[in-house]
N, C-alpha and C positions, 0 to 999 in steps of 0.2 A: 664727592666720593661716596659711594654707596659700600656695602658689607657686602663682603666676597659671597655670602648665599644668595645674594639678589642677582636677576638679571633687566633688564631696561626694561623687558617684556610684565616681570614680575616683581618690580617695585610697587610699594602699597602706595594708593591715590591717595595726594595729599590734600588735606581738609581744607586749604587756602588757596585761592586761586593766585593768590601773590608768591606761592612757591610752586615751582617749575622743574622740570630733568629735562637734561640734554646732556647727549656725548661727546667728549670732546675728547678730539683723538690722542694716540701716546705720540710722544716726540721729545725731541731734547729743547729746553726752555733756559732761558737766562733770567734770573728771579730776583728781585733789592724786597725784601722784607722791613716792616718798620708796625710800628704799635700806636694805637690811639684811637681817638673815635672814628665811626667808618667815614674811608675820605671823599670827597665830594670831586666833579670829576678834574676841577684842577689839579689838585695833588695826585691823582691818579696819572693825570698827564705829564704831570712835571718829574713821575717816578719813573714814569715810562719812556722818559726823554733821558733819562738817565742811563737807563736800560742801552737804551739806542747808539747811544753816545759808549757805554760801555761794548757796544757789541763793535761797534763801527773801530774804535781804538783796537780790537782783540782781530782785526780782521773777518771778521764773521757779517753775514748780511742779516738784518732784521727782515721778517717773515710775517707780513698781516699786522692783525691790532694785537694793543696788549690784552691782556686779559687779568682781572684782579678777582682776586680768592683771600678768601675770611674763615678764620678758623679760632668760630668763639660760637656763646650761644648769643643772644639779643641781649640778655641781661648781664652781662659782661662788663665789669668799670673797664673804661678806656684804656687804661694803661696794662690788664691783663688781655686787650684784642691784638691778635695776631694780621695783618695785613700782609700781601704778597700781590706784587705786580709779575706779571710774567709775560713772557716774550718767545716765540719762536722764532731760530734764526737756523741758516744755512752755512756748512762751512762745519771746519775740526776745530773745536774747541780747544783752550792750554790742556798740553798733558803734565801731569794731574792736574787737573780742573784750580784752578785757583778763584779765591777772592780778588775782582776787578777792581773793587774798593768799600768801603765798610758795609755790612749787610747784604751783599750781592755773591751769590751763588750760582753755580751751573746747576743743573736741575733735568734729571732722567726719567719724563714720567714713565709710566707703563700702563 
């Protein structure tokens, strides 16, 4: 996520070749959040299978890969890192959006 005065065009170059920008489109995403150190890509898989399995139950079709998002700095103890697997799918979501099962949320980016 960048700051709404920025645009793709005029984001400042970052000093590390290990950090990157890319856009990634709005859409509606199906999300299981959980905490701890960053996961490697099993548990990513296994979140994301979760994901799948909750979308497939809710009648909805899953849509491409998942995608996982951090929202900490590096120096963050484990237990205060935020993780999030996300998922785009196709189809009408529960109205009102409900929890599929613990930590798992509908999700409107924009």
């Amino acid at each position: 996520m960048m700051p709404g005065k920025f645009t793709p065009e005029t984001l400042p170059r970052p000093d590390s070749r290990a950090v990157s920008f890319r856009t990634v489109p709005a859409g509606e995403y199906a999300v299981v959040t959980f905490s701890g150190a960053p996961p490697n890509e099993e548990v990513v898989e296994e979140r994301a299978e979760q994901v799948r399995q909750a979308l497939r139950d809710a009648g909805l079709e899953p849509i491409g890969l998942p995608r996982l998002d951090q929202y900490h700095p590096p120096f963050a103890l484990s237990c205060q890192r935020r993780n999030e697997v996300l998922m785009r799918y196709r189809g009408k979501p529960p109205s009102p959006p409900r929890r599929m099962f613990p930590r798992m949320f509908w999700e409107n980016s924009v």
